[in-house]
Structure formats: C-alpha cells, structure tokens
C-alpha positions as CSV (number, residue, x, y, z in Angstrom):
1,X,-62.0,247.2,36.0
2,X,-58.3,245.8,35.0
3,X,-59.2,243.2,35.0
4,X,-62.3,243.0,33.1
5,X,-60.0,244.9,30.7
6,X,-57.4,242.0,30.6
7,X,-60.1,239.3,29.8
8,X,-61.3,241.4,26.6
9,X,-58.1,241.7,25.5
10,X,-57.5,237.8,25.6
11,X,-60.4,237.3,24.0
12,X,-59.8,239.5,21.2
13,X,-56.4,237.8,21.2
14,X,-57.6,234.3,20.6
15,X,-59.9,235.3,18.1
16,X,-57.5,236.9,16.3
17,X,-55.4,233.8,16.3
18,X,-58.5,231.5,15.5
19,X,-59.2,234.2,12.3
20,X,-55.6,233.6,11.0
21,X,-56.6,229.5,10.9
22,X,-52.9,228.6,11.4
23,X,-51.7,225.0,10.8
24,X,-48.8,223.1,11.1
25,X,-47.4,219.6,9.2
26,X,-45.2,217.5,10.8
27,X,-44.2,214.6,8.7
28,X,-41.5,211.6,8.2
29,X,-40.1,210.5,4.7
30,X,-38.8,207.3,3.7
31,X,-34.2,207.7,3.8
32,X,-33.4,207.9,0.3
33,X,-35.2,211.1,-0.2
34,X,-32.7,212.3,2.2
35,X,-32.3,216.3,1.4
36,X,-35.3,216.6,-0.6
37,X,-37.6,219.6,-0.9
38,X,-40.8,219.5,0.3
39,X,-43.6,221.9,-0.6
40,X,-47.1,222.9,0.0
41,X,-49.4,224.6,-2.4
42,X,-52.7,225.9,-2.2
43,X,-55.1,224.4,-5.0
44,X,-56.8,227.4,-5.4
45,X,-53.9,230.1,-4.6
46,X,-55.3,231.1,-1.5
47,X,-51.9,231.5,0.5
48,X,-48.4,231.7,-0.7
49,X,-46.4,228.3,-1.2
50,X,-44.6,226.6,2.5
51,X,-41.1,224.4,2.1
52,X,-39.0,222.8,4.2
53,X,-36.1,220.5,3.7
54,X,-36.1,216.7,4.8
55,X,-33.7,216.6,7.7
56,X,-32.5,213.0,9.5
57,X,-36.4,211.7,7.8
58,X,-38.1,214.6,8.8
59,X,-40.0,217.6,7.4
60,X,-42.4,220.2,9.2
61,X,-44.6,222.9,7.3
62,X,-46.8,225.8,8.7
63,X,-48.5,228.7,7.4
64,X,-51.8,230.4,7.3
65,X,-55.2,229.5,5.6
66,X,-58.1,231.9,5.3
67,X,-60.7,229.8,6.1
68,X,-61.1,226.7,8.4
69,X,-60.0,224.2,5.7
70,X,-57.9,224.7,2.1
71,X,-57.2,222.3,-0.7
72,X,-53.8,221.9,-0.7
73,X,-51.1,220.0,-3.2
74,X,-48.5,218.3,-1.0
75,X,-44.9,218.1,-3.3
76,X,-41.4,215.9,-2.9
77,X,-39.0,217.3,-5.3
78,X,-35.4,215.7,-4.9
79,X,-32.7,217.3,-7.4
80,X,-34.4,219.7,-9.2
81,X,-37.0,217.0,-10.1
82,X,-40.6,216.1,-8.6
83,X,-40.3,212.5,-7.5
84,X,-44.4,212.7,-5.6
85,X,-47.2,214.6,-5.5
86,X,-50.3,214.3,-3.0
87,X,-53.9,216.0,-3.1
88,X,-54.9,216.3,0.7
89,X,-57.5,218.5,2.6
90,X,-55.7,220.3,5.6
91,X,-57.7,222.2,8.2
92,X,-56.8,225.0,10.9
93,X,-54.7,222.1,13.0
94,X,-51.8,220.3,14.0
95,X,-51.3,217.5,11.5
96,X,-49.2,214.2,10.7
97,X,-48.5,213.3,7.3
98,X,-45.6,210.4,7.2
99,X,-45.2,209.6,3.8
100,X,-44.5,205.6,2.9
101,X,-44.0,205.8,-1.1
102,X,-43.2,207.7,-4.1
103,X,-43.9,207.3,-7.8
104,X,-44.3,210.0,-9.3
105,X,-44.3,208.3,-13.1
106,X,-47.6,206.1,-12.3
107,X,-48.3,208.1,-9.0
108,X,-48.6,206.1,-7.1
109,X,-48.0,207.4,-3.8
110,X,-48.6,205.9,-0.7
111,X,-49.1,208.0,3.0
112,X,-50.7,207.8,6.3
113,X,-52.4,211.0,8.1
114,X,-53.6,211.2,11.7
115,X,-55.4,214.5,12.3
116,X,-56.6,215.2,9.2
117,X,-59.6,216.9,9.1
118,X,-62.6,214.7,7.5
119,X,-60.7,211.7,8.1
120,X,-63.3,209.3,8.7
121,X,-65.1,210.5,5.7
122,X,-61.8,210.4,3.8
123,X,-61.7,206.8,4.8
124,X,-65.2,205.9,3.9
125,X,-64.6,207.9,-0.2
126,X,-62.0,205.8,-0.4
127,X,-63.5,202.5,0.5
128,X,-66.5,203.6,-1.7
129,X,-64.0,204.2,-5.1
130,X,-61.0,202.3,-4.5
131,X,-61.4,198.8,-6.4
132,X,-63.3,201.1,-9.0
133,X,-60.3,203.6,-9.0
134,X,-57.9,200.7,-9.5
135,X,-59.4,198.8,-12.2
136,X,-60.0,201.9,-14.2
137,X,-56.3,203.0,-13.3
138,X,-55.3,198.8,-14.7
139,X,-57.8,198.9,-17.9
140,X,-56.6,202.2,-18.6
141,X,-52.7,200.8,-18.9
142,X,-53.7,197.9,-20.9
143,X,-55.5,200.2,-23.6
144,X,-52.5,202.5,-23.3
145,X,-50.3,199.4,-24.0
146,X,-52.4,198.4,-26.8
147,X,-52.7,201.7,-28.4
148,X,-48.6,202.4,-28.3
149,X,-48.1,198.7,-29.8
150,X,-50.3,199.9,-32.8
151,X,-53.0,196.7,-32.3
152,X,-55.8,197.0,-34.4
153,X,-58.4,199.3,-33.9
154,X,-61.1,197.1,-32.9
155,X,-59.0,195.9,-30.0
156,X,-58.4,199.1,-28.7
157,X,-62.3,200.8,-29.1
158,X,-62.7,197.3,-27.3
159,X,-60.9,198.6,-24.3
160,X,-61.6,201.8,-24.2
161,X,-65.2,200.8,-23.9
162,X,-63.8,198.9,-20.9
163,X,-62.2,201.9,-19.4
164,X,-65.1,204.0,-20.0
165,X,-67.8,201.9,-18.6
166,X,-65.4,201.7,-15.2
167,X,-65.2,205.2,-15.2
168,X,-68.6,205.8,-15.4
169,X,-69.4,203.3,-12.4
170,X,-66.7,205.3,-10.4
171,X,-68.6,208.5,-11.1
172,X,-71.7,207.2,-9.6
173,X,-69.9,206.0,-6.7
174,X,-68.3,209.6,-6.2
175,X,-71.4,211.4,-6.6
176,X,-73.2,208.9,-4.1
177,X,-70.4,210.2,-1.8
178,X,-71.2,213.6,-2.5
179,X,-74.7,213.1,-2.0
180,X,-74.7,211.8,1.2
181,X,-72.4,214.5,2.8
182,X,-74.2,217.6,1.2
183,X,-73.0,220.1,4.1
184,X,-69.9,219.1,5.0
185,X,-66.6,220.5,3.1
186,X,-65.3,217.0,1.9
187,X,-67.8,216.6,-0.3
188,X,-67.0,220.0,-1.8
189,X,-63.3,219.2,-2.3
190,X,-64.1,215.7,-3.8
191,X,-66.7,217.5,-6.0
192,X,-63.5,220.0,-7.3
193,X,-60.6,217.5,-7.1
194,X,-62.5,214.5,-9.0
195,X,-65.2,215.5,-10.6
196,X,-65.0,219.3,-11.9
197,X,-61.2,218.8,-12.6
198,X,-61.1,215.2,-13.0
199,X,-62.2,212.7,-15.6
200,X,-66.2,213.2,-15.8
201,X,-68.6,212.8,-18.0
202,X,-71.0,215.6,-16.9
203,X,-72.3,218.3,-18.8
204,X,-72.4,222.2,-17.2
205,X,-76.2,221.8,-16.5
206,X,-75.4,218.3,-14.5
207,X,-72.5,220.0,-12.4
208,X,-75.1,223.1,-11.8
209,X,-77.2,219.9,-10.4
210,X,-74.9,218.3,-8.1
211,X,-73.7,222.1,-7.3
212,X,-77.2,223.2,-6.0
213,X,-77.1,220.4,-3.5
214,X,-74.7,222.0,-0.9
215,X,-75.0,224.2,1.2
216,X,-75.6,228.3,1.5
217,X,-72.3,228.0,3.9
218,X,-70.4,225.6,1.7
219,X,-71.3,228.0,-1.4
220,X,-70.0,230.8,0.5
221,X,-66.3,229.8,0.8
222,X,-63.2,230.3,-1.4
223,X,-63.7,227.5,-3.1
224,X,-67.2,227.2,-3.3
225,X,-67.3,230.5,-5.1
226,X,-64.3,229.3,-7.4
227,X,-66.7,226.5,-8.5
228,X,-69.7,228.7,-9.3
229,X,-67.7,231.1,-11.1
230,X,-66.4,227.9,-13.4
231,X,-69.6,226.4,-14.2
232,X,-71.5,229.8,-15.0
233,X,-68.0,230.1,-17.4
234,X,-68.9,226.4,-18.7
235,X,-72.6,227.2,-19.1
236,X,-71.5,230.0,-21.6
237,X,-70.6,227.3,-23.7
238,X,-73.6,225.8,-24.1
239,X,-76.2,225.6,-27.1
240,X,-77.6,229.4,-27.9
241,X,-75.3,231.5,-26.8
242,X,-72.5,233.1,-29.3
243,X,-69.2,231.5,-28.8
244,X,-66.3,234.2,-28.5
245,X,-64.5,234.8,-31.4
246,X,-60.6,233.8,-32.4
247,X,-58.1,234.5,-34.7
248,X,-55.7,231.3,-36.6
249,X,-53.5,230.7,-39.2
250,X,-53.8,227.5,-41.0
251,X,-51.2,224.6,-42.0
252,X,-51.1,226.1,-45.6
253,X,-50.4,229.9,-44.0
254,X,-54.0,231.2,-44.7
255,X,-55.3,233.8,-42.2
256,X,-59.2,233.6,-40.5
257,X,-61.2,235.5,-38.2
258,X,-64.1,232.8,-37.0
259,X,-66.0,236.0,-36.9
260,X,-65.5,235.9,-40.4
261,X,-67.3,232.9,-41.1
262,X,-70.5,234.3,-40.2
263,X,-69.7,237.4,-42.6
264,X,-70.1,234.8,-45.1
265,X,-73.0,233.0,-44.2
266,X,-71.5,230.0,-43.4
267,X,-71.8,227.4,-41.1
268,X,-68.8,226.2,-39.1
269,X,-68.1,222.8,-37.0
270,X,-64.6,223.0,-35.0
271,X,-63.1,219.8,-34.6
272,X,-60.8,219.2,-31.4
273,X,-58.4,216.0,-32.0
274,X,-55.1,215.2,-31.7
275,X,-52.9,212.9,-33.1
276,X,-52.7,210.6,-29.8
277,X,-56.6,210.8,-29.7
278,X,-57.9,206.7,-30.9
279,X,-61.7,208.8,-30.9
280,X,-60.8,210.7,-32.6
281,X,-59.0,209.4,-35.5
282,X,-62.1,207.2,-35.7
283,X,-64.1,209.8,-36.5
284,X,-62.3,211.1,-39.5
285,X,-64.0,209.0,-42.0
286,X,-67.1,210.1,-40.9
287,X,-66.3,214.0,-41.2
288,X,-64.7,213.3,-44.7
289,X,-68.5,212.1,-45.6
290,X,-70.1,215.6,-44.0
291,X,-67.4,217.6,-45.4
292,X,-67.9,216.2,-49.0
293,X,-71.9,215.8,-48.8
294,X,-72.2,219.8,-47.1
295,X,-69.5,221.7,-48.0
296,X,-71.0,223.3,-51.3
297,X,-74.4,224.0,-49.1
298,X,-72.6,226.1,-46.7
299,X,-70.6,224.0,-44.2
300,X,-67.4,225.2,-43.0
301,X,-65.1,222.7,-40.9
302,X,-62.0,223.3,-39.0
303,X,-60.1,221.1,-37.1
304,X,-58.2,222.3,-34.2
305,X,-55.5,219.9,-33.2
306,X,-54.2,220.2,-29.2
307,X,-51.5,218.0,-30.2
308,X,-48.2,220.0,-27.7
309,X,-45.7,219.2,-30.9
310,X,-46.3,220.9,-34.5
311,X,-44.0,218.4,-36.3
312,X,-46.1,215.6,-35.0
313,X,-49.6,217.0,-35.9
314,X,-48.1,218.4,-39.9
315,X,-47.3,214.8,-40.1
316,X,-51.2,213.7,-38.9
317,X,-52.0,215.3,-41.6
318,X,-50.1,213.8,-44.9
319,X,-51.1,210.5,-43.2
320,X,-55.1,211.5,-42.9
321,X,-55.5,213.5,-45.4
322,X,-58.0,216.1,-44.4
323,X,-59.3,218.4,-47.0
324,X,-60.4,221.1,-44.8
325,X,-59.3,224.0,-42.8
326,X,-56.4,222.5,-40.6
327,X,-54.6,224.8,-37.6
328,X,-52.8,223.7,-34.5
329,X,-53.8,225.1,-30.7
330,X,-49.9,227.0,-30.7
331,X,-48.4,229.9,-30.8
332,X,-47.6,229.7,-34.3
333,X,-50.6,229.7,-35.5
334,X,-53.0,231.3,-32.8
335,X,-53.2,234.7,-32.3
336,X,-53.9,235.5,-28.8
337,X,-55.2,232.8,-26.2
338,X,-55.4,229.1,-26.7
339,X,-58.7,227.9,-28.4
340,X,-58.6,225.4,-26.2
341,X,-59.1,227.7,-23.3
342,X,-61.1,230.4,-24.5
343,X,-63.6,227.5,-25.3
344,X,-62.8,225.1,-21.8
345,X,-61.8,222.5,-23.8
346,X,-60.8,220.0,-21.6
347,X,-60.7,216.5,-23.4
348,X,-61.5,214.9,-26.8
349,X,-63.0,214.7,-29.5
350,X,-65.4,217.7,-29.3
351,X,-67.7,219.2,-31.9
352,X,-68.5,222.6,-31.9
353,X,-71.3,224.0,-34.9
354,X,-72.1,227.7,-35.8
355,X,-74.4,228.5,-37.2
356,X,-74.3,232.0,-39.7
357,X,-74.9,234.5,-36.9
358,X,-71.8,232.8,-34.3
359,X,-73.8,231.5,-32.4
360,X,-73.5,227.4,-31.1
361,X,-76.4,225.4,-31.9
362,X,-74.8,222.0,-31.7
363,X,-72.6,220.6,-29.1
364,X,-71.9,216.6,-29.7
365,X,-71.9,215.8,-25.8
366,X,-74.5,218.4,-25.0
367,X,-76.7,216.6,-27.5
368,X,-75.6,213.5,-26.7
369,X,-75.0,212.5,-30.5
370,X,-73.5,208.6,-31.7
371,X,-70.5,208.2,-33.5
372,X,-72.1,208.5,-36.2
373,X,-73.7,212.3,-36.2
374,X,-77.0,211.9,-36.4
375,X,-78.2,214.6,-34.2
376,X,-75.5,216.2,-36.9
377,X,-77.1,215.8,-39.8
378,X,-80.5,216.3,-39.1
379,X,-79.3,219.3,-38.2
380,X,-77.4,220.4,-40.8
381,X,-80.4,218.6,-43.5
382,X,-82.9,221.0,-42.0
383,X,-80.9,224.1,-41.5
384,X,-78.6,223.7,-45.1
C-alpha cells in the first residue's frame, strides 16, 4: 500500500515538473563583451524577463515557460547599451547558445545552437530564405545609400522596385516553408516573427488564409491565440466597417473630431507619409490633383505624418506645400492614442477614404490601386 502510495506521488511529482516546462541556456560569448548583461525576453510576455552576467566567456539563463515552446528575444547589452539582439525559439530543455558575433547597428549577429528545438527545420527556413534574405538586406542598403545622397528620383523608385520584387520572392519562399510544416510550432513562430510582424505584403484576409492552415492544437496555444486576436483586430480595418473615431489638432492650431466630418457630409481620405517616405512624396502630386479637382464636391483630405520629430515634418511642409488639413502622429497634436495605432498602421504610404456616414469604403492596398488612384477616382466620380 506504501508503496503504491510512493509511486503516485512521484508521478504527480514529475508531472508537476513537466507542467512548469523549465529550461535552461547555457551559452559562451566572444572576450570583449566581458561583463556584459545578458537577457531573455519573452516575445509575447508570457514569463517575466531572465539575466545573467558574462563571467570568464560564459552566461547561463533558466526560467519557466507555460507551454512546451515560447518565442523568446535573446539580448547583449554591455554599458548601459544593446550591442545584439537574437530572435530564437526555445523549448522545455537544456540548451546551448554560444554566440560568435555582434552588430547590433546592421544586426548582424552571428550564433550557433545545439538543442534547439525545431533545429533541423530551423536549418532547412534558413536554407530556403537566406540568399533571398541577403540580397534584399544588400538592395535595401544601396537604395538607402541612394536616397540619403539625394540621387534623383528615378534612380531611387528604380531600386526600390528592386528591393520590392526580392522581398516579394522571399515571401513566397517563407510561406512555402509554412506550408509545408502546417502542424508543427515553427511554422507558427516563422508565421509571427517574419510575416505578421515583419515586412509583408499581405492583406488581413491573406493572413486569415495562411492562418486557417494550422492546426486546432497550434491555434490553441499562447501564441496562436495572440495571432487570431490580431488579425480579427486587422480585419476591423477593412472595407465596410466604420473606422474608430480620433481627435487632432492641425499645423495651423485648428481643432477636429473625424467624427465631425461625417456631421458635414463629407468625404475624408487620410494620408499616412512621412518625410523619410520616397512613396510617398511621390504621391503628392497626384493628391494635389484630387484635392483641387474634389475638394469643392465634398472631399476632405488629411495627411497624417508618422514622422518621430515635429521640426522635421513643419519643415516637409513649406517645402511641399500641401493645401490641406496637415497634423503630425504626436502628442502635440493628438489627443488620446496614436492614429497610427488605433488604425494598425504599420508602414507607408496608406490611404484611408470615408465616406459621409464613417465608414471605409476605400483602402489603396485592399483595392489594390496604381500609383495613380484609379480605383480612387472612380470612386470618388461615382460617389461625388
């Protein structure tokens, strides 16, 4: 009877200890990093941040996960200031992470893992979107270097069209990834890490696609749940339903309500930009012709700029010359939460139209208009 009693016990006790998923890191970093902090974070705040100190090249980390595997953000921060940052996958395990180089300016860091969970399928994404990665990371710095040595226009919607079509070839390549693996956890983080939160060109409805494809199991886990929660948020955005309403102040110190708009029968396109955005600016010409040709018929346009410094964006504006509503995404003149997060707006340029009763009835990328608006304008022909 004791022992009968004894063996329940011991098997309550283990899977007590195989709930708790603990895991452990130990690591090796390269000498001149000597007394540096490291720290691991959870991607999705599902356990309080680890650290350690590097002591004679070493670091070890352990904690706790909920579940059998967590996203996790692996940081070196050396006086006060972070010198690398890694994305990684841990599991319920004992782990080896030795990291082999730091750059945090280009990030490009460099380690190698043994015990990693997925690692063979870790190896395989990255064999699939490497050479992809790296000349998108390569065409990317050249169009930068263009665009901050002023080089005419052209040249730089030239490369950008180079970066874009490598990015777009890298997409396919992650979502054949994703697509093959559709019930294992990998292909859920690589669907978060580079596709949700990366640099995509989907729409709510195509992530709702690729969503659908894993698993009851997979859909069931902290993060799985994270992701549904964020595309059903994203899929509020879309065309008929009534965006939510948002106080601003303008560059000239008049007050609005976009709720007020619709009080007056108008129609309203917001216009994300940004001073920084090449897209963007190339647009302007173009909205200058809407603005001029609809304004008197009931069109209403606002541009929002998500440029971080005021100064910079007030000085946009002598130089382009915008005869329309103008306000900044900044405490100064919003009231409340950022535009750009009560709307998810995650890059630029993006076009948001109103129509008189608040709610969206155009969407550029949902509609998949040219540079040119003509999904636009036969919109705003038949409807002003």
């Amino acid at each position: 009877m004791k022992k009968t009693a004894i063996t329940v016990l011991m098997i309550c006790f283990c899977l007590t200890l195989s709930a708790q998923h603990k895991f452990s890191i130990s690591g090796t970093i390269p000498s001149q990093y000597k007394g540096a902090d490291i720290i691991l974070s959870s991607q999705n705040s599902a356990f309080a941040s680890v650290s350690t100190k590097e002591k004679n090249g070493k670091f070890y980390l352990s904690g706790e996960i909920k579940q059998g595997y967590e996203p996790v953000v692996l940081s070196v921060q050396k006086d006060d200031k972070y010198v690398g940052t890694f994305f990684l996958l841990i599991g319920s395990q004992n782990m080896t992470i030795d990291i082999e180089k730091l750059n945090q300016k280009d990030f490009l860091n460099n380690f190698h893992a043994s015990n990693l969970p997925f690692n063979e399928e870790q190896k395989e994404y990255k064999l699939l979107t490497r050479s992809l990665s790296e000349s998108a990371y390569a065409a990317f710095n050249v169009y930068f270097d263009a665009r901050s040595k002023h080089l005419k226009a052209s040249t730089q919607d030239s490369l950008w069209t180079i970066v874009s079509d490598l990015r777009k070839k890298l997409l396919v390549q992650k979502i054949k990834f994703i697509e093959s693996h559709p019930n294992q956890y990998i292909s859920l983080y690589v669907f978060n890490k580079d596709i949700v939160h990366g640099i995509h060109l989907f729409d709510p409805e195509e992530l709702s696609v690729v969503y659908d494809k894993f698993s009851n199991d997979l859909k069931q886990t902290d993060l799985g749940k994270s992701l549904n929660e964020y595309i059903q948020k994203k899929l509020s955005f879309t065309v008929g339903h009534i965006l939510p309403n948002f106080s601003f102040s303008t560059d000239k110190g008049q007050n609005f309500e976009l709720s007020s708009f619709s009080k007056e029968k108008k129609y309203v396109l917001l216009c994300f930009w940004s001073n920084g955005c090449a897209p963007c600016i190339k647009k302007i010409p173009t909205l200058k012709v809407l603005n001029k040709k609809y304004e008197s018929r009931g069109l209403q346009l606002i541009s929002i700029s998500l440029d971080s410094n005021t100064d910079v964006w007030l000085n946009s504006l002598k130089k382009y010359e915008m005869p329309w509503l103008q306000t900044c995404d900044a405490s100064t003149y919003i009231q409340g939460n950022r535009v750009q997060d009560l709307l998810e707006v995650d890059h630029m340029p993006q076009y948001f139209l109103i129509d008189s009763t608040g709610k969206l009835i155009y969407h550029n990328e949902q509609l998949n208009d040219d540079d040119e608006f003509s999904v636009l304008q036969k919109l705003l022909e038949s409807k002003l």
